[in-house]
N, CA, C and O atoms as a GROMACS GRO file, in nm:
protein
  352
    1UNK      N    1  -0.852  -0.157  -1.763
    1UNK     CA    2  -0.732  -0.132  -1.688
    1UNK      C    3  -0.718   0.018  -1.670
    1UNK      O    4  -0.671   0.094  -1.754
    2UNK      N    5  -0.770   0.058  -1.534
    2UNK     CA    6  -0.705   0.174  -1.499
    2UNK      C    7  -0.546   0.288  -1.552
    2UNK      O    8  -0.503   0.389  -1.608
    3UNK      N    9  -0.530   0.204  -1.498
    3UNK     CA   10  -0.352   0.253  -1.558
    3UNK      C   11  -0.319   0.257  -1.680
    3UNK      O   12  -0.230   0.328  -1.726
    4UNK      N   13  -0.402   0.164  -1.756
    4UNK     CA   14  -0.371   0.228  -1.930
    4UNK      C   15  -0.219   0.184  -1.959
    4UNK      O   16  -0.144   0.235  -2.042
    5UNK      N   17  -0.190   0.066  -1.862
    5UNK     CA   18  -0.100  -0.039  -1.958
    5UNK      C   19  -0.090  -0.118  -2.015
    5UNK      O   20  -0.181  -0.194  -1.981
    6UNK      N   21  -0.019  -0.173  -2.112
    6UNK     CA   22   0.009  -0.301  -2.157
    6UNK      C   23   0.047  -0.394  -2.132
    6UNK      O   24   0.169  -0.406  -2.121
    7UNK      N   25  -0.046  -0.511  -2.112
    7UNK     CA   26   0.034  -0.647  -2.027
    7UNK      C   27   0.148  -0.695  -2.032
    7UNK      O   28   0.203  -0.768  -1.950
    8UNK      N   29   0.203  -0.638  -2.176
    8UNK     CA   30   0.399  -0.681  -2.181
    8UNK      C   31   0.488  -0.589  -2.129
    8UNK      O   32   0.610  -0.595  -2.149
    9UNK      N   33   0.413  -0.476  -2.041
    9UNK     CA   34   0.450  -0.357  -1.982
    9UNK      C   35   0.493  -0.403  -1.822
    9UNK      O   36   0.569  -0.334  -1.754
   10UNK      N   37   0.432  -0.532  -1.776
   10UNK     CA   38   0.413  -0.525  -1.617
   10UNK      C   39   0.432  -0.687  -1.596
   10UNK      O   40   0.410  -0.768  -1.687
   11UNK      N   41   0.458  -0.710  -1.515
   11UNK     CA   42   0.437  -0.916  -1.458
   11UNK      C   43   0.416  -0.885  -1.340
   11UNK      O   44   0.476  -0.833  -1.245
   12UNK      N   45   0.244  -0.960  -1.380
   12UNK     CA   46   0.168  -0.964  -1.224
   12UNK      C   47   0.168  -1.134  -1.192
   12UNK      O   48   0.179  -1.220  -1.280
   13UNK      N   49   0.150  -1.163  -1.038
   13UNK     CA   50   0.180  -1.311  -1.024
   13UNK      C   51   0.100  -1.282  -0.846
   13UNK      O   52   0.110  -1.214  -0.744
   14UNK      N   53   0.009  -1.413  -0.919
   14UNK     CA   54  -0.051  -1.445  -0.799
   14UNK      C   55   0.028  -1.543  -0.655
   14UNK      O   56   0.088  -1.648  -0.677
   15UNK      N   57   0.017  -1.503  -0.557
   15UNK     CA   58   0.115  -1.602  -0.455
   15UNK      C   59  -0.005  -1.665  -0.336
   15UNK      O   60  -0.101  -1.592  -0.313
   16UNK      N   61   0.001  -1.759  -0.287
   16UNK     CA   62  -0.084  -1.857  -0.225
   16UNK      C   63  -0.022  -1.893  -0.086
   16UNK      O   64   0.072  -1.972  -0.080
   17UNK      N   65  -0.066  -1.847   0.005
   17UNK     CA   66  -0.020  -1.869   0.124
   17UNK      C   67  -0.090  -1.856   0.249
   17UNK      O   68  -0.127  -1.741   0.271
   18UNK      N   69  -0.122  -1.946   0.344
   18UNK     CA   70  -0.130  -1.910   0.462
   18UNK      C   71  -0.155  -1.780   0.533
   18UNK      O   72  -0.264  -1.748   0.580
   19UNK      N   73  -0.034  -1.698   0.537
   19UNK     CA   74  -0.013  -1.586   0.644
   19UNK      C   75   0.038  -1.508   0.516
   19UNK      O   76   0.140  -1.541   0.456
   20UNK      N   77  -0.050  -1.391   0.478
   20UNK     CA   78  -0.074  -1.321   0.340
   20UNK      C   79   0.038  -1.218   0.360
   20UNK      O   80   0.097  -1.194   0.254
   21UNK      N   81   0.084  -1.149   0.468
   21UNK     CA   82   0.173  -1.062   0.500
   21UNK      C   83   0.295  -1.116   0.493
   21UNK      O   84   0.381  -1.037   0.453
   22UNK      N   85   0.339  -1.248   0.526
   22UNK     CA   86   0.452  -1.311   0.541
   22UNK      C   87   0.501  -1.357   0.357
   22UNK      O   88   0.603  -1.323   0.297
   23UNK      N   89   0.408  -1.426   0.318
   23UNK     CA   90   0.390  -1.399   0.151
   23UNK      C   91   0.453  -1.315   0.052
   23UNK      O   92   0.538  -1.331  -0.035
   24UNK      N   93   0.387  -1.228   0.094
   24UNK     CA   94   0.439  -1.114   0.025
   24UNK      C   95   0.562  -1.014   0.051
   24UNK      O   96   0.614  -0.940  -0.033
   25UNK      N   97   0.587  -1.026   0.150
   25UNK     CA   98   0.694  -0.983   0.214
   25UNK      C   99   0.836  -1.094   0.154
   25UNK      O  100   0.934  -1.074   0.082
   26UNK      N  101   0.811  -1.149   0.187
   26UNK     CA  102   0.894  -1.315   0.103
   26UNK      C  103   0.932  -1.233  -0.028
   26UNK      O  104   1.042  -1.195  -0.069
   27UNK      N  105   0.773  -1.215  -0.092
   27UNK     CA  106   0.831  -1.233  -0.256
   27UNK      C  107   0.861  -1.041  -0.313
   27UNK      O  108   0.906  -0.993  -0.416
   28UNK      N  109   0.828  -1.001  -0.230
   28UNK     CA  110   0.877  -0.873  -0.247
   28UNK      C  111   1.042  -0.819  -0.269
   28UNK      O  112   1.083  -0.715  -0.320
   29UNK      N  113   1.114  -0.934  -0.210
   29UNK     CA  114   1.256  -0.919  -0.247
   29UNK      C  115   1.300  -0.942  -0.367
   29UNK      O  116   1.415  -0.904  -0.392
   30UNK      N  117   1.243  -0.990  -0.443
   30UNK     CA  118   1.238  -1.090  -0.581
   30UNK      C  119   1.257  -1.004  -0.666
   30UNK      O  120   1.309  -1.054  -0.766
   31UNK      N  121   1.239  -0.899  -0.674
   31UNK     CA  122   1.212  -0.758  -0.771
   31UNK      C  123   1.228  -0.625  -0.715
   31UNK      O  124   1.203  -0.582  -0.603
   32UNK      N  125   1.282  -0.563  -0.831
   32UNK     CA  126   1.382  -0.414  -0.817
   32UNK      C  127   1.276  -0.269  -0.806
   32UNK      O  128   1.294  -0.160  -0.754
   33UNK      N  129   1.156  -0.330  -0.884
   33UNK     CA  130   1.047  -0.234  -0.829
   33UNK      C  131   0.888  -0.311  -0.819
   33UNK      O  132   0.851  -0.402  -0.892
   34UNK      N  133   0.819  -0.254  -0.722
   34UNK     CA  134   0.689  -0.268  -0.668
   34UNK      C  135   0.546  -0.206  -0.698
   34UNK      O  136   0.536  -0.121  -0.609
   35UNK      N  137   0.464  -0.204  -0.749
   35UNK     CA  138   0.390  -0.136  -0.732
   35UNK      C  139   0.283  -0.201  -0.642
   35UNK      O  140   0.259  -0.322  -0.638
   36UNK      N  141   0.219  -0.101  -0.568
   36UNK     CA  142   0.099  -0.181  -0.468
   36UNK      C  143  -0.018  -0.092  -0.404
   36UNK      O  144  -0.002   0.010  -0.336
   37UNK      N  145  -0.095  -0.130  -0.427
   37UNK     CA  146  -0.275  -0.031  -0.392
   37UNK      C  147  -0.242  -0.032  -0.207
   37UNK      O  148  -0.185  -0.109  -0.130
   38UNK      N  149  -0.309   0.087  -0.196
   38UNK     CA  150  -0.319   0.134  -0.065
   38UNK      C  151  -0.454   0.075   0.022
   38UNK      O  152  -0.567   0.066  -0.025
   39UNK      N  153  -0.430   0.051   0.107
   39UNK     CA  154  -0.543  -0.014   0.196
   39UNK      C  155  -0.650   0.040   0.232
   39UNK      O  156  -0.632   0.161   0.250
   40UNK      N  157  -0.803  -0.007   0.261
   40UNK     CA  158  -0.851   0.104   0.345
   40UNK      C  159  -0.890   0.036   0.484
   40UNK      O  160  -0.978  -0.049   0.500
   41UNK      N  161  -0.830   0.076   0.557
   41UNK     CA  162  -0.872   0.008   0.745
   41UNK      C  163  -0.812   0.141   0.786
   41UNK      O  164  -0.721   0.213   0.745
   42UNK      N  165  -0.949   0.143   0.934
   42UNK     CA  166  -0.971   0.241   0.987
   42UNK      C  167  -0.870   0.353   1.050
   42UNK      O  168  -0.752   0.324   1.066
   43UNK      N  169  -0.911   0.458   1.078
   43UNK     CA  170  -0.794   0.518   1.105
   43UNK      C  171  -0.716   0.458   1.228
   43UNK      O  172  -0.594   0.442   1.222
   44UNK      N  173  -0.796   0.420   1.352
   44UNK     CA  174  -0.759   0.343   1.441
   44UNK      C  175  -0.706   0.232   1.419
   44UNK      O  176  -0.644   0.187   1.515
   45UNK      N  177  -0.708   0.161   1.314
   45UNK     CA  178  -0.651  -0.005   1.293
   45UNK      C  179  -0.557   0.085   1.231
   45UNK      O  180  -0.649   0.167   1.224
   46UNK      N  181  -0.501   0.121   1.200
   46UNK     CA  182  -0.403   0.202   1.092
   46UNK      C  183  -0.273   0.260   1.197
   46UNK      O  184  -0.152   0.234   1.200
   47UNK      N  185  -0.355   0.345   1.273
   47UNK     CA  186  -0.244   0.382   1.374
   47UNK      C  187  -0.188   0.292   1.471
   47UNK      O  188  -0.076   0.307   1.521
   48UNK      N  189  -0.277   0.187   1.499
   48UNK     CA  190  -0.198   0.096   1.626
   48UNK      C  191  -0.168  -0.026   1.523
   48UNK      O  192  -0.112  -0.098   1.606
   49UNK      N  193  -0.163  -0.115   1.382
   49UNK     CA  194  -0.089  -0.171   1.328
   49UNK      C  195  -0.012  -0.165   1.208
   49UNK      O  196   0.057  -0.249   1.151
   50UNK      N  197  -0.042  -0.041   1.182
   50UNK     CA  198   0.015   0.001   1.016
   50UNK      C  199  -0.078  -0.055   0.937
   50UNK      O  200  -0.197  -0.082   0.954
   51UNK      N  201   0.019  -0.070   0.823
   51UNK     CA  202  -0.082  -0.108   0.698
   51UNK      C  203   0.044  -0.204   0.598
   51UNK      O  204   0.162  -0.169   0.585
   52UNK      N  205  -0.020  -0.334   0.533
   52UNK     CA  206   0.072  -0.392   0.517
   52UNK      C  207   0.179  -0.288   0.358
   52UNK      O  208   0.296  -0.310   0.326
   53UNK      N  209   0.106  -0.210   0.310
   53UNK     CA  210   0.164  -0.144   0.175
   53UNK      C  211   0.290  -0.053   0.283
   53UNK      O  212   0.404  -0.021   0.246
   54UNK      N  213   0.238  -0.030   0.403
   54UNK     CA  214   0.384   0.071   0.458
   54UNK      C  215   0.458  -0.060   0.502
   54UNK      O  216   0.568  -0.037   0.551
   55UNK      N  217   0.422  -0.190   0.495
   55UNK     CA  218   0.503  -0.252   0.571
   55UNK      C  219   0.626  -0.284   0.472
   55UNK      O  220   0.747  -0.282   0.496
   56UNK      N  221   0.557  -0.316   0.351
   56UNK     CA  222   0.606  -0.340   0.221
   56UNK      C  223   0.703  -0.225   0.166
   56UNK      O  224   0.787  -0.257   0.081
   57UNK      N  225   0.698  -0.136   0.198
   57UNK     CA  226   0.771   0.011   0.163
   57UNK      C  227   0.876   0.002   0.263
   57UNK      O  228   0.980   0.024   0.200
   58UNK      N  229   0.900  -0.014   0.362
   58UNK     CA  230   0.954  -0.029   0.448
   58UNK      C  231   1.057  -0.128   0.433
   58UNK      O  232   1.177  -0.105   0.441
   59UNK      N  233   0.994  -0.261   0.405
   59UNK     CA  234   1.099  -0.372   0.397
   59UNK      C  235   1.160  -0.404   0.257
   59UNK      O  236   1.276  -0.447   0.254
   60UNK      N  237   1.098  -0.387   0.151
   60UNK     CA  238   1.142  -0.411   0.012
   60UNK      C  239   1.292  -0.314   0.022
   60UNK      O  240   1.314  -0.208   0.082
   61UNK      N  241   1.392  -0.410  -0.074
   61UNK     CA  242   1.521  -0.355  -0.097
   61UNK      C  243   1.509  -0.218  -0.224
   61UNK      O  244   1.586  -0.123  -0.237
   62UNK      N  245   1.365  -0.255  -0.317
   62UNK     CA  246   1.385  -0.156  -0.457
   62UNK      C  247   1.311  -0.092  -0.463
   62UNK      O  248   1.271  -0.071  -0.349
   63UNK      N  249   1.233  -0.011  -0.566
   63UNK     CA  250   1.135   0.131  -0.573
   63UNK      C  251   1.043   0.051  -0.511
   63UNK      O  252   1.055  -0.070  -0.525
   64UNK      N  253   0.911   0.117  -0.415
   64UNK     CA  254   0.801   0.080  -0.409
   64UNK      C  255   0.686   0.210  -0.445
   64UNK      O  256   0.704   0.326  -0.410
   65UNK      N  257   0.600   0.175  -0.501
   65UNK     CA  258   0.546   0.290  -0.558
   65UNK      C  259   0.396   0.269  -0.509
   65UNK      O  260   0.322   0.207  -0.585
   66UNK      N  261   0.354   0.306  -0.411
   66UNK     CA  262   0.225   0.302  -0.351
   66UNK      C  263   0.101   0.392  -0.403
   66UNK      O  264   0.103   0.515  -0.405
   67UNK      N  265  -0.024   0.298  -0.453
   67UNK     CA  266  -0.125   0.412  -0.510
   67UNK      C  267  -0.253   0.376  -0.463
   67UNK      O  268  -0.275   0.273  -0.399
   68UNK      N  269  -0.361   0.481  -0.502
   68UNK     CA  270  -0.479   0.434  -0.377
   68UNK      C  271  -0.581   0.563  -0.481
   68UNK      O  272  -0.543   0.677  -0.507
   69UNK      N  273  -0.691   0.508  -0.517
   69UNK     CA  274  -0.740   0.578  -0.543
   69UNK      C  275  -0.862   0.704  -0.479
   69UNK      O  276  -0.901   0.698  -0.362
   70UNK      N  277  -0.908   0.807  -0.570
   70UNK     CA  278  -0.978   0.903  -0.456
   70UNK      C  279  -1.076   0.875  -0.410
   70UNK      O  280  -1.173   0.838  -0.476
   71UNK      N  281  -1.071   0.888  -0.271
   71UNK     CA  282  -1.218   0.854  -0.253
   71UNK      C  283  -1.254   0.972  -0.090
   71UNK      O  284  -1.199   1.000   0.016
   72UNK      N  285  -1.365   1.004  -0.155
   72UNK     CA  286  -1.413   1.131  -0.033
   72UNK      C  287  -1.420   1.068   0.146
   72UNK      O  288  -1.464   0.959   0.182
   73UNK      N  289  -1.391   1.123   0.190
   73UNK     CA  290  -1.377   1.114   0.355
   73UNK      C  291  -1.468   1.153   0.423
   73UNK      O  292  -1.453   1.273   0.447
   74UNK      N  293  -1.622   1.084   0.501
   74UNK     CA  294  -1.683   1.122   0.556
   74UNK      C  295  -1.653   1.178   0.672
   74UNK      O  296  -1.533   1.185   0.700
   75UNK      N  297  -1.745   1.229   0.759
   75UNK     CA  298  -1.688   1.321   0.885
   75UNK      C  299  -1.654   1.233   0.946
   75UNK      O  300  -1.531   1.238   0.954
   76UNK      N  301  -1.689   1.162   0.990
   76UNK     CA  302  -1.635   1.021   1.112
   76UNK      C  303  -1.436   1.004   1.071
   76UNK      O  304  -1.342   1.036   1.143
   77UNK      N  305  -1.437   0.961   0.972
   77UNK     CA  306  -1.330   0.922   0.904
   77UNK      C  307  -1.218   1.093   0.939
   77UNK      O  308  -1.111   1.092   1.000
   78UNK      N  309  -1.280   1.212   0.886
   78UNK     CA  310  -1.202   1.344   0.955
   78UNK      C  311  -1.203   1.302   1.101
   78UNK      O  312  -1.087   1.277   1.136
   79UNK      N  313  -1.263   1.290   1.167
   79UNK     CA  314  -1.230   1.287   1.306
   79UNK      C  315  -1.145   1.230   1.330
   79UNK      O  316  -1.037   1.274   1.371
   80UNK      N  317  -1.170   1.140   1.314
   80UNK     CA  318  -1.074   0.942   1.323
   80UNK      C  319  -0.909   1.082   1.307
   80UNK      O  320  -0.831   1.119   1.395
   81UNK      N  321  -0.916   1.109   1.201
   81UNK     CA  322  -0.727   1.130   1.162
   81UNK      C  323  -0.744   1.249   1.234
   81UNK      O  324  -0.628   1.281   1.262
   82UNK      N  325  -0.822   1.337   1.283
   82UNK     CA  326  -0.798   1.429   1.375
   82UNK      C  327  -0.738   1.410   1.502
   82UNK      O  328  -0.646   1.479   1.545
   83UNK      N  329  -0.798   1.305   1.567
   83UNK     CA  330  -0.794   1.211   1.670
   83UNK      C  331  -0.689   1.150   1.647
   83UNK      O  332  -0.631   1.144   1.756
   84UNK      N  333  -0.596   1.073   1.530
   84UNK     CA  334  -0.466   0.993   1.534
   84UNK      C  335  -0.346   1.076   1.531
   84UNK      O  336  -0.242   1.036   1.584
   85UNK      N  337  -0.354   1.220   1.456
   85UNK     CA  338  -0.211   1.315   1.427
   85UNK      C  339  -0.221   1.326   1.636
   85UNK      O  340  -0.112   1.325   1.694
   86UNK      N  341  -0.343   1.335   1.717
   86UNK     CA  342  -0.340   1.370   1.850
   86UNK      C  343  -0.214   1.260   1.910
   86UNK      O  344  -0.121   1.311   1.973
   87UNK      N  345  -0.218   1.100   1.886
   87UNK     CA  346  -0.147   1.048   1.933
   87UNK      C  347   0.032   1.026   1.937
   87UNK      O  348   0.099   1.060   1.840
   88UNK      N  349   0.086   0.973   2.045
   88UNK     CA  350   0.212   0.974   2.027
   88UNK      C  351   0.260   0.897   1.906
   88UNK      O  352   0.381   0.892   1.881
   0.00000   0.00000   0.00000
C-alpha cells in the first residue's frame, strides 16, 4: 500500500454497474470525503470530455481529494498540452 495506511483507517467498496460514471457519481454522495486516482487519457480526450475524477470533484457535496502519481511526459504528450492551454 502506497499510502502507508491502515485498513481501519479508510472503507473502500467496490460498486457494479452498467454505466461506470453514473455509478459512481450515485455513490459519491454517500460520503463527506473522497479520495480518487487521476486518470490518464489523452490530452485531446481530456480537453473535449473531461475526466471523470474532475467530474467527481465537481459534483460530490464533501472534500474530494484527487491524486495521480509521477510520471514523466514524453514530447508528444508536451505538445498535446501546448496545443490544449491554445484552445478556447
Amino acid at each position: 500500500n502506497k499510502a502507508r495506511l491502515e485498513s481501519s483507517e479508510y472503507k473502500s467498496k467496490v460498486i457494479i454497474g452498467e454505466d461506470v460514471e453514473k455509478a459512481i457519481l450515485k455513490e459519491v454522495q454517500n460520503y463527506d470525503t473522497i479520495c480518487i486516482g487521476g486518470t490518464e487519457h489523452s490530452v485531446l480526450s481530456h480537453t473535449i470530455f473531461g475526466s471523470l475524477p474532475e467530474k467527481i470533484g465537481e459534483t460530490a457535496e464533501g472534500s474530494v481529494v484527487m491524486v495521480k502519481g509521477y510520471r514523466k511526459k514524453d514530447f508528444l504528450q508536451k505538445i498535446g498540452e501546448k496545443i490544449a492551454r491554445l484552445l478556447p
